[in-house]
RODO-2510 file (C-alpha; in nm, 4 decimals, decimal comma):
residues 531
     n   res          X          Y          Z
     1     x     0,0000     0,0000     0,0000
     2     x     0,1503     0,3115    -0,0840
     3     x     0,1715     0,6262     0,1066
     4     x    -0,0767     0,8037    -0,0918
     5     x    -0,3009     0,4868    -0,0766
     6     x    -0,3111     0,5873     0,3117
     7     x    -0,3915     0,9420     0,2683
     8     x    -0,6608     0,8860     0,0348
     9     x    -0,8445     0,5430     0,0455
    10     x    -1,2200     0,5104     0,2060
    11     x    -1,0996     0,3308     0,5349
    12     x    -0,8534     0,6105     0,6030
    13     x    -1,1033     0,9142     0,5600
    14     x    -1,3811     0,7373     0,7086
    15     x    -1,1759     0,6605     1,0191
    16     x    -1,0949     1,0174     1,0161
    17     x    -1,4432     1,1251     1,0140
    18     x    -1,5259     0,9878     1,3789
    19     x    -1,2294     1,0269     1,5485
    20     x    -0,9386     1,2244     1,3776
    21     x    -0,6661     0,9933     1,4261
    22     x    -0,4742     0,9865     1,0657
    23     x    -0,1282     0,9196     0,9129
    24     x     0,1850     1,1476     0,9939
    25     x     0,4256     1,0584     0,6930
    26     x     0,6449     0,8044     0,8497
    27     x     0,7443     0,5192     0,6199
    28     x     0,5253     0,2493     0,7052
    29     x     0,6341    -0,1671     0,6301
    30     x     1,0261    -0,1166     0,7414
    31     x     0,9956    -0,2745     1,0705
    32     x     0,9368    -0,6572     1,1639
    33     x     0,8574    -0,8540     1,4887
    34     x     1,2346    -0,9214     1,5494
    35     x     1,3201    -0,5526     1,4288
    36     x     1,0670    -0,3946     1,6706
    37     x     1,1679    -0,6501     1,9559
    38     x     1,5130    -0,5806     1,8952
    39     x     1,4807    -0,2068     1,9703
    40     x     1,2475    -0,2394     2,2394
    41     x     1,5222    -0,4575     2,4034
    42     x     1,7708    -0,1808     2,3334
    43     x     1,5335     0,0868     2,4443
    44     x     1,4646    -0,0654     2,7858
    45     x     1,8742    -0,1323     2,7901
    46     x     1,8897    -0,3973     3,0258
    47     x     2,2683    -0,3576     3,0668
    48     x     2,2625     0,0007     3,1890
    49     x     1,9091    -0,0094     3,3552
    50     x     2,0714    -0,2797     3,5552
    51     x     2,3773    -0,0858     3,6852
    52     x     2,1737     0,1749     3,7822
    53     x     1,8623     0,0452     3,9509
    54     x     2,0179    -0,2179     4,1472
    55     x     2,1841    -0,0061     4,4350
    56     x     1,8510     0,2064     4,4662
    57     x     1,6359    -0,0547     4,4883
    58     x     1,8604    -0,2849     4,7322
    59     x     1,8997     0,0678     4,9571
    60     x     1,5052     0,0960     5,0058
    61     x     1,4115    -0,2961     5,0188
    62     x     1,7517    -0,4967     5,0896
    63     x     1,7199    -0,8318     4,9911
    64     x     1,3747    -0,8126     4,8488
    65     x     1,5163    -0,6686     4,5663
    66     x     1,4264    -0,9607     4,3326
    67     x     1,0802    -0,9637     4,5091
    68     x     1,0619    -0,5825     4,4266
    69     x     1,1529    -0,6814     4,0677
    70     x     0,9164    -0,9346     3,9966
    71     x     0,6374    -0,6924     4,1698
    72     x     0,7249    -0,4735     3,9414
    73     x     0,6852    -0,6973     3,6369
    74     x     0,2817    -0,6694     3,7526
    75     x     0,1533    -0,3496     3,6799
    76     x     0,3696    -0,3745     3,3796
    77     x     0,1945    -0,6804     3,2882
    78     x    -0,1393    -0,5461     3,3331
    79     x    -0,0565    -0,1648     3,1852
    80     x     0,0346    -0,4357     2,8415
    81     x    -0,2798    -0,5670     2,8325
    82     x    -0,3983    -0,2041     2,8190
    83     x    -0,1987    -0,0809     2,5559
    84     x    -0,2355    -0,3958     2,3400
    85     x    -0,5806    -0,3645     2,3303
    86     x    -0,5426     0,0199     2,2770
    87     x    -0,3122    -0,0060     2,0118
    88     x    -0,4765    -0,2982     1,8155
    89     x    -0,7818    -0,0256     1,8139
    90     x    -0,6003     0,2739     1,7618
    91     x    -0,2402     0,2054     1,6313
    92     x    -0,0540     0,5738     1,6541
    93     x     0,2643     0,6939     1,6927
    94     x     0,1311     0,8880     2,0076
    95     x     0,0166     0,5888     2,1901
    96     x    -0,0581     0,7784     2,5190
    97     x    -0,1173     1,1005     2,4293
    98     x    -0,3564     0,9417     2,1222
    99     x    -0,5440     0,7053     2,3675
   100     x    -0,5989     0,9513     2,6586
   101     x    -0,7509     1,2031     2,4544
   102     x    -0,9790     0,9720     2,2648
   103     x    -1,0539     0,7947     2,6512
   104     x    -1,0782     1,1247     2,8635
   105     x    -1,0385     1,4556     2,6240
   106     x    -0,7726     1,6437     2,4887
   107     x    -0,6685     1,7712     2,8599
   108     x    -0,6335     1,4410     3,0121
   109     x    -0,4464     1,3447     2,6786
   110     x    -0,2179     1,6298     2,6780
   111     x    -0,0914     1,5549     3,0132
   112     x    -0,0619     1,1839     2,8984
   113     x     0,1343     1,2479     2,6456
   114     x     0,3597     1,5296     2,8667
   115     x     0,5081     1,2785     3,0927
   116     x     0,6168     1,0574     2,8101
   117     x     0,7791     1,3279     2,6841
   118     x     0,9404     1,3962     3,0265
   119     x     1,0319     1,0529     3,1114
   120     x     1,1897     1,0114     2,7827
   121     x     1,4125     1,3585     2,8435
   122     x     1,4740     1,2501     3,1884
   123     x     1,6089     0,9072     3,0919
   124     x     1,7871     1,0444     2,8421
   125     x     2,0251     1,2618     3,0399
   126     x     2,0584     0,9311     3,2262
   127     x     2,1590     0,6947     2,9299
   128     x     2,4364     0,9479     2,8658
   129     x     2,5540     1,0140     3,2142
   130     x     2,6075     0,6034     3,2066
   131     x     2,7636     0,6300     2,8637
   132     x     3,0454     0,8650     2,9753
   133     x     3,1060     0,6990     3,2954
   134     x     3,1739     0,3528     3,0982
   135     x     3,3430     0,5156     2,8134
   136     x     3,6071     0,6291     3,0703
   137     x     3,6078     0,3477     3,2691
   138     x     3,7105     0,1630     2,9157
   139     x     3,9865     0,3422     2,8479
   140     x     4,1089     0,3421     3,1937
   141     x     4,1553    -0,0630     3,1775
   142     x     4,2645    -0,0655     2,8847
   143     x     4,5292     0,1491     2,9550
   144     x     4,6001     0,0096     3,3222
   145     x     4,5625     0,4100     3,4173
   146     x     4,3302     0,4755     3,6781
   147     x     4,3436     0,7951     3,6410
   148     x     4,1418     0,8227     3,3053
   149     x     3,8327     0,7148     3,5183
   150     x     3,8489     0,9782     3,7334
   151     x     3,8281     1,1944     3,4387
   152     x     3,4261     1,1595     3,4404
   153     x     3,3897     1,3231     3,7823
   154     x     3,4837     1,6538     3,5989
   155     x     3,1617     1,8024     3,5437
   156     x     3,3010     2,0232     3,2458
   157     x     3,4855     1,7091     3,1007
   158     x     3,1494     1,5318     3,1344
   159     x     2,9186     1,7327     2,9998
   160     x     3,1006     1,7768     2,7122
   161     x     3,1216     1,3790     2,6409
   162     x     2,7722     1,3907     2,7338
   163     x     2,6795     1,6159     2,4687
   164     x     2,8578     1,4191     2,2469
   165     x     2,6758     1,1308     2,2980
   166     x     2,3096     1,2776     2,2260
   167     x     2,4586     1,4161     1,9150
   168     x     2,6009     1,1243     1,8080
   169     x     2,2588     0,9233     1,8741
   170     x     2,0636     1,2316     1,7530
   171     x     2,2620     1,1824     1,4147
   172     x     2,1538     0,7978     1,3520
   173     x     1,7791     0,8485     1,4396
   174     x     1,7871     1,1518     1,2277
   175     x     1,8650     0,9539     0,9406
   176     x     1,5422     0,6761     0,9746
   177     x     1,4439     0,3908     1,1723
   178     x     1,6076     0,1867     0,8713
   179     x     1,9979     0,3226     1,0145
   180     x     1,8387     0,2760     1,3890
   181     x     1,7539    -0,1180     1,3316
   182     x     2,0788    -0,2009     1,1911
   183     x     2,3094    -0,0043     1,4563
   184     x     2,0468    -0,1711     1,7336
   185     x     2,1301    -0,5222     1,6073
   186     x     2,4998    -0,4647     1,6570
   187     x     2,4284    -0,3637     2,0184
   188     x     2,1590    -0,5435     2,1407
   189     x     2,3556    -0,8574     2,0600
   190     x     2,7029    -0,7788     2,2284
   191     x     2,5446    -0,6528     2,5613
   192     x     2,2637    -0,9995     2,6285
   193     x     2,5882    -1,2067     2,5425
   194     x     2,7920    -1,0495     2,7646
   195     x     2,5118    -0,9492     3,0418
   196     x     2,4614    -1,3127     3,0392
   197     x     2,8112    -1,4336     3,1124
   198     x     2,8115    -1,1765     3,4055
   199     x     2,4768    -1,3173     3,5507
   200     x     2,6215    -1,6568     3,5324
   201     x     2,9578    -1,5941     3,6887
   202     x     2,8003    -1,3898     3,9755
   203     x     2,5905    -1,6866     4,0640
   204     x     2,8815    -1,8885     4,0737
   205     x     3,1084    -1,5868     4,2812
   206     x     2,8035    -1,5798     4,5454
   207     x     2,9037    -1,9875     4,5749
   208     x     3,2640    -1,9143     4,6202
   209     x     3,3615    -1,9797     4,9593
   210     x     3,6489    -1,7206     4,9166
   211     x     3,3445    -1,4276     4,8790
   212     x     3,2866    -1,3499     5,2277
   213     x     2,9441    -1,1336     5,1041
   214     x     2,8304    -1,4171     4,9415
   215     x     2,4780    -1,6202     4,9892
   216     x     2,2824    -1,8546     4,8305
   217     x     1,9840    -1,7410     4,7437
   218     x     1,6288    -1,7635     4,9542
   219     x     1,2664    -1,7826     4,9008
   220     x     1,1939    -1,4982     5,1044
   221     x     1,3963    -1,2797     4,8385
   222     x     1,0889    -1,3379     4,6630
   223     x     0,8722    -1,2214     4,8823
   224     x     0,7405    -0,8419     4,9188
   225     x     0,5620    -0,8714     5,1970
   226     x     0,9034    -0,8728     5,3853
   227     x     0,9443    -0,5253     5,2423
   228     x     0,9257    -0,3039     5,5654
   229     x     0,6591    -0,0636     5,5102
   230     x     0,4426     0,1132     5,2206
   231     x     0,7090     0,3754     5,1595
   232     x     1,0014     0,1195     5,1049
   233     x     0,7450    -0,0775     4,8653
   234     x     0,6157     0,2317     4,6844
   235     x     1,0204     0,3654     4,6488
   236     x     1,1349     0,0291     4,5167
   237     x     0,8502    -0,0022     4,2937
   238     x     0,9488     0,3069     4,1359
   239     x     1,2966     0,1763     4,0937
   240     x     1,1669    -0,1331     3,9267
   241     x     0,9239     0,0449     3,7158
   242     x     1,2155     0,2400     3,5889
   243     x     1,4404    -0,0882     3,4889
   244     x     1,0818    -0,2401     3,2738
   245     x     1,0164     0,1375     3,1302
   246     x     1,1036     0,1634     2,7290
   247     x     0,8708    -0,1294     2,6156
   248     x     0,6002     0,1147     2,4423
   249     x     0,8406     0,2316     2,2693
   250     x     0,7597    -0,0759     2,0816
   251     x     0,4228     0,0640     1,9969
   252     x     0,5298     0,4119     1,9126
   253     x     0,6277     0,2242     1,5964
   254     x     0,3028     0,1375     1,4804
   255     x     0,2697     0,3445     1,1311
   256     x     0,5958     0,1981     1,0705
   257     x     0,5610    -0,1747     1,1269
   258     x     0,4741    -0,4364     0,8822
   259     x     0,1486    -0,5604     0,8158
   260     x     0,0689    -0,8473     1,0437
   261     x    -0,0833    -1,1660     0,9443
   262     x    -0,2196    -1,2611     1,2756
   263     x    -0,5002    -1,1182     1,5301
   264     x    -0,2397    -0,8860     1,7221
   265     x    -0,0679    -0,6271     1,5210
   266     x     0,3539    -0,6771     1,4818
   267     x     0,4111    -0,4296     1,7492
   268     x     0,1741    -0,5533     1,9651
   269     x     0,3627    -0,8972     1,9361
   270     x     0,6812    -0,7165     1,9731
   271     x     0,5582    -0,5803     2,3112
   272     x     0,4271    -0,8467     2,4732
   273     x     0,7529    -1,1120     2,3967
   274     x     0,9543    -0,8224     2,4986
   275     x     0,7985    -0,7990     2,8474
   276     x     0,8175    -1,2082     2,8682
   277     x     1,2091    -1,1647     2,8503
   278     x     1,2543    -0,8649     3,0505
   279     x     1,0830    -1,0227     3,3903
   280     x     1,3311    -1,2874     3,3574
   281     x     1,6247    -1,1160     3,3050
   282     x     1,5834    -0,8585     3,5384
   283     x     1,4641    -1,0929     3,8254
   284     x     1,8094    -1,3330     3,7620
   285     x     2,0187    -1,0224     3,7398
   286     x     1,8815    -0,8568     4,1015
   287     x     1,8809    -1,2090     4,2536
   288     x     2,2393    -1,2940     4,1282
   289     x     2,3639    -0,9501     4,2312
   290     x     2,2117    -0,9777     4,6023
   291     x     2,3514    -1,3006     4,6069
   292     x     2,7222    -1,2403     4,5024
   293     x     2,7824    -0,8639     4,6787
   294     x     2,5405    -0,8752     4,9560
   295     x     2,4410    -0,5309     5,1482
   296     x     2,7570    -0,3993     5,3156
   297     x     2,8084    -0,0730     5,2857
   298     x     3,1539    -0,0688     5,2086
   299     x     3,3309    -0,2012     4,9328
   300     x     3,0987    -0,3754     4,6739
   301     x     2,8075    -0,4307     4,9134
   302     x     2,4854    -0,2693     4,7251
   303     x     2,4372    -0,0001     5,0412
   304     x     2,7748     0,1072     4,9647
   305     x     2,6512     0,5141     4,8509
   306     x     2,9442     0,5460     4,6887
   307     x     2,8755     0,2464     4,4375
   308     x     2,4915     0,2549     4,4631
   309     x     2,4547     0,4534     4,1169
   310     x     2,6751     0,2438     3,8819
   311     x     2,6869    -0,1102     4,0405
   312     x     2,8417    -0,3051     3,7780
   313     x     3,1313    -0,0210     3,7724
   314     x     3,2305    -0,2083     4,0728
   315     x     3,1497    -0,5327     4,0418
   316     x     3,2501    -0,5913     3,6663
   317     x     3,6370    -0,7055     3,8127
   318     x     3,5770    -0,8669     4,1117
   319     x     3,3673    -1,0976     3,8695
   320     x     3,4393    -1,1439     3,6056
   321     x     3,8512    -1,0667     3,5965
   322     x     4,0758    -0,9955     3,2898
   323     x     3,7402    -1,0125     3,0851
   324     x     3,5761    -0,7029     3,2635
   325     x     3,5927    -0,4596     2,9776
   326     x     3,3663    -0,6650     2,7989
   327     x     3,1261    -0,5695     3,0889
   328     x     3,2226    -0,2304     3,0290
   329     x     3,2371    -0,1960     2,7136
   330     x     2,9025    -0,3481     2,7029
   331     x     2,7182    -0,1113     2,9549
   332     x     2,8980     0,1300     2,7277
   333     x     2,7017     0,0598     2,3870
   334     x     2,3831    -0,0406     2,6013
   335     x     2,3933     0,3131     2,6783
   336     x     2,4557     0,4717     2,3413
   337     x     2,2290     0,2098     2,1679
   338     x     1,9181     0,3377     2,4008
   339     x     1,9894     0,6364     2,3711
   340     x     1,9395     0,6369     2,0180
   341     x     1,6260     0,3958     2,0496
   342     x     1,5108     0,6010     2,3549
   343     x     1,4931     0,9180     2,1350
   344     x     1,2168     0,7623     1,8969
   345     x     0,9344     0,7649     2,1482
   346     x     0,9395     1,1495     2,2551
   347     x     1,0234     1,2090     1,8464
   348     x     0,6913     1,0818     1,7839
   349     x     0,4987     1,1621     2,0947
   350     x     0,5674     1,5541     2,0119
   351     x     0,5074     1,4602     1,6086
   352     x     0,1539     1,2884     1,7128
   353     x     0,1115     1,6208     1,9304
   354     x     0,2264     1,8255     1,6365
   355     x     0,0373     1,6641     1,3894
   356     x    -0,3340     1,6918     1,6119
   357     x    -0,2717     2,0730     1,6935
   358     x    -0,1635     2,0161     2,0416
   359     x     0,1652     2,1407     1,9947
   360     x     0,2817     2,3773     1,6905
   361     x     0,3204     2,2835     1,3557
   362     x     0,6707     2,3296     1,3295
   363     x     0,7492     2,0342     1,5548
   364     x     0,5840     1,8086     1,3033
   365     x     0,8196     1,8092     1,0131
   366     x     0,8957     1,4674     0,8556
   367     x     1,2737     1,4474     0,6602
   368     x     1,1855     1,4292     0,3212
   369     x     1,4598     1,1941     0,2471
   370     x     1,5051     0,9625     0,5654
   371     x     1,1373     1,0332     0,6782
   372     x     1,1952     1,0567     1,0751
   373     x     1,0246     1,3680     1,2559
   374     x     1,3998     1,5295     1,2703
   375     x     1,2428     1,8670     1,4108
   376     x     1,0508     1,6601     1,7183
   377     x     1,4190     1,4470     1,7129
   378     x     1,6144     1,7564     1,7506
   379     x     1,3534     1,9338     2,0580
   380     x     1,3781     1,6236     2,2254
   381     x     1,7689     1,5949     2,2517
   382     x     1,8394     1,9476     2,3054
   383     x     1,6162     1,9484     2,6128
   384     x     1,7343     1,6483     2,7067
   385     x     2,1308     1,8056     2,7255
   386     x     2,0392     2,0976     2,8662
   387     x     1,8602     1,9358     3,1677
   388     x     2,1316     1,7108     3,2188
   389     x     2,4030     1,9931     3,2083
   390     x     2,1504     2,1865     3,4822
   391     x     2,1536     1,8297     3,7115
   392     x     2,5030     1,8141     3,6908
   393     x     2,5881     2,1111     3,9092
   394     x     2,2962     2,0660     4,1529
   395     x     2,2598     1,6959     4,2204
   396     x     2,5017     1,4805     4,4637
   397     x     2,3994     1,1806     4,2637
   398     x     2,2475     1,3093     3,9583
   399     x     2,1946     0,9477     3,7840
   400     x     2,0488     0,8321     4,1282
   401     x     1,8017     1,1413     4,1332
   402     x     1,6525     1,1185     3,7836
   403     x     1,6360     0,7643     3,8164
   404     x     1,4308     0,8204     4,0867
   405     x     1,2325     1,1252     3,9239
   406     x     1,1621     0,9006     3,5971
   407     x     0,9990     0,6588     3,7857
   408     x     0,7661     0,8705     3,8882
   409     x     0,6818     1,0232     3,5983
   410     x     0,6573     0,6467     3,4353
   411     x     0,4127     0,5845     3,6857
   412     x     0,1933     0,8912     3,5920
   413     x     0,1740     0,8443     3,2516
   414     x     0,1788     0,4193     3,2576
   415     x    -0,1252     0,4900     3,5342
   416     x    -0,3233     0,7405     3,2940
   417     x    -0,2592     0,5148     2,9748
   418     x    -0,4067     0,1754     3,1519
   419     x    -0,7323     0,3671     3,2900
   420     x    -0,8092     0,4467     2,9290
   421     x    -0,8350     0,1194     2,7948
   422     x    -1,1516     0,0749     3,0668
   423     x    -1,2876     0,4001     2,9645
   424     x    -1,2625     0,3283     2,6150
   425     x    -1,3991    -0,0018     2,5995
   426     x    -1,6259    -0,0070     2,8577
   427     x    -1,8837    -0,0519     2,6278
   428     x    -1,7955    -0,2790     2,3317
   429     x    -1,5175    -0,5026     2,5878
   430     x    -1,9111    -0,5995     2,7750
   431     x    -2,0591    -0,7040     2,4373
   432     x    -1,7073    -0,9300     2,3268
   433     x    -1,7410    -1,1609     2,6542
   434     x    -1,5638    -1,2099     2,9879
   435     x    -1,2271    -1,2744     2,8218
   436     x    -1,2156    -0,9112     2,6815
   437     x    -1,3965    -0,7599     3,0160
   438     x    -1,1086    -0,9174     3,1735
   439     x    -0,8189    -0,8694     2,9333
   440     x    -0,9616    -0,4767     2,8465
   441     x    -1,1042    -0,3800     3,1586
   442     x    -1,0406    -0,5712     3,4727
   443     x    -0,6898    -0,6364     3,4506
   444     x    -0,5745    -0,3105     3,3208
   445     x    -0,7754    -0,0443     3,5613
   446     x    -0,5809    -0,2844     3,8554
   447     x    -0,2602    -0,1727     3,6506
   448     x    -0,3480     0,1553     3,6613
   449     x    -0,4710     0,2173     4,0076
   450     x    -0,1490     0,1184     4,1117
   451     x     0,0432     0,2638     3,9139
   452     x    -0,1215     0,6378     4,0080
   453     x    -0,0971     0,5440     4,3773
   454     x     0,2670     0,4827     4,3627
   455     x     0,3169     0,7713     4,2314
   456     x     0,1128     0,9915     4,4579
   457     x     0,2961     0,8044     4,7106
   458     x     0,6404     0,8963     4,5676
   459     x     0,5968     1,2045     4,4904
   460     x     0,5061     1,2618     4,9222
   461     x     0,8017     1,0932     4,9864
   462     x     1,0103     1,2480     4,7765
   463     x     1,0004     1,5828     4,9311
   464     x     1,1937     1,4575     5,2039
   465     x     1,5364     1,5823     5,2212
   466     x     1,6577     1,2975     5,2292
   467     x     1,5385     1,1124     4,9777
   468     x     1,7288     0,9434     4,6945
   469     x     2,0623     1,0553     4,7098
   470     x     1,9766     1,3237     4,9897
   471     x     2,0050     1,6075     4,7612
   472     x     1,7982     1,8855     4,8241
   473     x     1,7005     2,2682     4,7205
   474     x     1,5866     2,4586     5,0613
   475     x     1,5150     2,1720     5,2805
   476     x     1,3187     1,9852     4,9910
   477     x     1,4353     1,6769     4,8485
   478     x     1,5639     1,7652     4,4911
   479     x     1,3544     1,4461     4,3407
   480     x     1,0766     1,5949     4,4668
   481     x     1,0758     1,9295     4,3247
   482     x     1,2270     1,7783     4,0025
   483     x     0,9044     1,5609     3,9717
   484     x     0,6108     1,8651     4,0836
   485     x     0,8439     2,1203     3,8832
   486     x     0,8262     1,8864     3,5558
   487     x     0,4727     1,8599     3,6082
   488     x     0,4306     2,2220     3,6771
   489     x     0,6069     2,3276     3,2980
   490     x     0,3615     2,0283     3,1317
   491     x     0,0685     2,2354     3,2747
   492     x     0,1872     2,5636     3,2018
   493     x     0,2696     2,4756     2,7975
   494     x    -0,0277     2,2915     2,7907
   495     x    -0,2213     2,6093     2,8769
   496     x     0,0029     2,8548     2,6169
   497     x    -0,1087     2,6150     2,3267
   498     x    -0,4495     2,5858     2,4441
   499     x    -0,4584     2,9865     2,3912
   500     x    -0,2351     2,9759     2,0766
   501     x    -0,4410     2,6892     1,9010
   502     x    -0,7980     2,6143     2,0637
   503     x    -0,9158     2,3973     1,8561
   504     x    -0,7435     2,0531     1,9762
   505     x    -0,8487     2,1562     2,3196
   506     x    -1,2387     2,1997     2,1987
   507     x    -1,2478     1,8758     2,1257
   508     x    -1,2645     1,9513     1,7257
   509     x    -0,9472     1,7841     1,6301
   510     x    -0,9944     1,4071     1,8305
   511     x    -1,2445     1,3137     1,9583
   512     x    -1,3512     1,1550     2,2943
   513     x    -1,4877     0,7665     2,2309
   514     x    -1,8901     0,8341     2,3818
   515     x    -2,0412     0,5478     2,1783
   516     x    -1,9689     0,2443     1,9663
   517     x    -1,9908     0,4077     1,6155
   518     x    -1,6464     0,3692     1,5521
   519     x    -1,5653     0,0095     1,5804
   520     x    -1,7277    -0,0673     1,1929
   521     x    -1,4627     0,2123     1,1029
   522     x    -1,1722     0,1040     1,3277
   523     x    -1,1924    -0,2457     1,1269
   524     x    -1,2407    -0,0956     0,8306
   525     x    -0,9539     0,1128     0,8716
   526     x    -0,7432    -0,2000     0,9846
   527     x    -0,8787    -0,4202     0,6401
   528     x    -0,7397    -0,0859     0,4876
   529     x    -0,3988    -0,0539     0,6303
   530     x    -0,3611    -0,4512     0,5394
   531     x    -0,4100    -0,3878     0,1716
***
């Protein structure tokens, strides 16, 4: 089907006539199951999100940490029933923002679609902080100097490297999610080799009767209701949240997916085999890392402060010897790969935004050449660098605090996404049977319940001074403000545009789902895009 097929056939305008959702210009048919799965894994980065969730999570729950994992893995679970059903429905590049509105109205939906956009910047400035730290760390074993590493504690030295990571990254999306796939394949397949060889060899260090720290692991690791109180849960949650965030990303991809010959849509299968691997992974990496460092808080014990940011930094020699550049190097490209992946969700959040009038125009620009949204590409990684340059100077920790900070956010926009897939099908879901009550409604409005009241939760806690890394502005923890202040810009853009262009916000441009009419033209649409 070509691209002016798209613009122009029956399904497409009749689909627009009821609910305004329509094609942006992205080249549709270059991505496959294994193509979308591949950058989902090397959005979610399981290498990096490791290294840096570990420590915070083992400082608020100790050796729960694999419990906190796997609880984590839930509302993940049940927010992916949500958006699979959403996005089978409704496949958009906004996913959130697209869903929300058409579930709640355009204000609901703008927020939505404003904390993916802030959780993707916020991440961001993460995946590059890591990215410097390991590129230094490289070069400092290879060279047997020392020294070098300590080079990344300059904040002047760092931000510069940092910067030239997001351009570097910012350069291969820029030039199509053709050049994205093939640099992700690279990546992606050097850091699960070497990721596993690290789990392994842990396991069998925690054994070693020469590692004092070390235990076999227990049952009650697995179990959160050894977690000592709501805040510690809520806190770790967050954490864990963070480490299964990226897997929409997935579904950001759905104008540019190939047709699927089965029930659920190629990016919908994408998604849900991602999540499958991720639980697994991340719940034998946090029990294999409790298990071989323990929770000293000296040396490599995981309430060590001064290791509780970049975990693997510290345990990549003690493990795995000669070979622990490969770790290194690994955690290295994990970084640089996600950010490059991590950029395509806010790209086409703010291009869906664009595109529906609730941003302006300019943002929604498609490359004529490489067709990515290089002017929503661009927004996304200069905000991203400048908020990371700002964190540098003011944070103890500053990959501990935005950690922290994204999780909330995650949590906000996750929560809002899952209560629209009730909302929205509330109606049609009753008349399909229990299976999609459950599967559409049930399951998902648990997901997002949660979700919400971890993050009102978190967001209380986290004006405590103390709180993540203890940095704080005027006696208020700096996650905190970082989290209400975030928040606080979302509303106040959201009100400029609504002045600027009204009509989005009226209601005129997507419309809210109040009755079945659409589903005839939703599978019309579908038949149409399968042509």
């Amino acid at each position: 089907m070509t691209k002016d097929a798209t613009q122009t056939s029956p399904p497409t305008r009749a689909l627009d006539s009821v609910t305004g959702i329509s094609r942006k210009g992205l080249q549709s048919g270059t991505v496959g199951v294994l193509g979308a799965l591949v950058i989902g894994l090397s959005t979610c980065a399981p290498a990096y999100t490791l290294t840096a969730a570990v420590g915070p999570a083992a400082s608020e729950v100790g050796y729960q940490t694999p419990a906190i994992f796997l609880m984590g893995f839930i509302p993940m679970l049940l927010v992916a029933l949500g958006y699979r059903a959403l996005n089978t429905a409704m496949p958009d590049s906004g996913t959130s923002f697209t869903w929300a509105t058409r579930a709640f109205g355009p204000w609901i939906g703008w927020m939505a679609g404003w904390g993916l956009i802030a959780a993707t910047v916020l991440v961001l400035s993460n995946l590059a902080g890591i990215a410097v730290e390991f590129l230094f760390q490289s070069i400092s074993i290879v060279t047997g100097d020392p020294a070098i590493a300590e080079l990344a504690g300059n904040r002047f030295i760092n931000i510069a490297v940092c910067l030239g990571f997001m351009a570097l990254a910012t350069f291969i999306s820029y030039r199509g999610m053709t050049s994205t796939k093939v640099f992700q394949y690279i990546t992606v397949l050097f850091q699960m080799a070497v990721l596993v060889w690290f789990i392994v060899a842990m396991f069998v260090g925690a054994g070693d009767p020469a590692n004092a720290e070390g235990r076999l692991p227990e049952l009650s690791w697995f179990n959160p209701l050894e977690v000592d109180g709501f805040s510690a849960f809520a806190a770790g949650i967050a954490v864990s949240i963070f480490v299964y965030w990226g897997w929409d990303t997935v579904l950001t991809m759905g104008e540019e997916t190939k047709p699927s010959k089965g029930r659920l849509s190629t990016e919908s299968k994408a998604a849900m085999i991602l999540v499958a691997i991720l639980v697994v992974l991340y719940v034998g990496t946090a029990t294999a890392t409790v298990a071989y460092a323990g929770l000293g808080e000296t040396g490599t014990g995981l309430n060590n402060p001064d290791i509780a940011e970049n975990v693997f930094a510290a345990l990549a020699h003690p493990v795995m010897g000669p070979a622990a550049i490969l770790l290194s190097l690994a955690i290295l490209v994990s970084a640089m790969a996600s950010i490059n992946s991590t950029a395509i969700s806010p790209a086409r959040t703010l291009l869906a935004m664009s595109h529906y009038g609730a941003l302006p125009a300019s943002i929604k620009k498609i490359h004529p050449r490489f067709k990515s949204p290089h002017v929503a590409l661009l927004w996304s990684s200069v905000v991203a660098s400048a908020f990371y340059a700002v964190m540098r100077f003011i944070s103890e920790d500053v990959l501990w605090d935005t950690i922290t900070a994204l999780g909330m956010m995650v949590c906000f926009y996750y929560g809002v996404t899952a209560l629209a897939s009730p909302w929205y099908f509330r109606k049609t879901a009753l008349r399909e049977g229990l299976g999609a009550v459950v599967s559409k409604i049930v399951l998902p409005a648990l997901g997002g319940v949660l979700l919400l009241v971890v993050f009102v939760q978190t967001t209380v806690d986290s004006m405590d001074p103390a709180f993540g890394s203890g940095s704080n502005v005027a006696g208020i923890g700096l996650v905190g403000i970082i989290g209400v202040v975030v928040l606080g810009i979302g509303v106040a853009l959201m009100l400029i545009q609504a002045k600027a262009s009204p009509a989005f916000f009226r209601g005129e441009v997507l419309s809210r789902s109040d009755d079945s009419r659409e589903t005839e033209t939703l599978e019309a649409f579908d038949d149409g895009l399968g042509a």
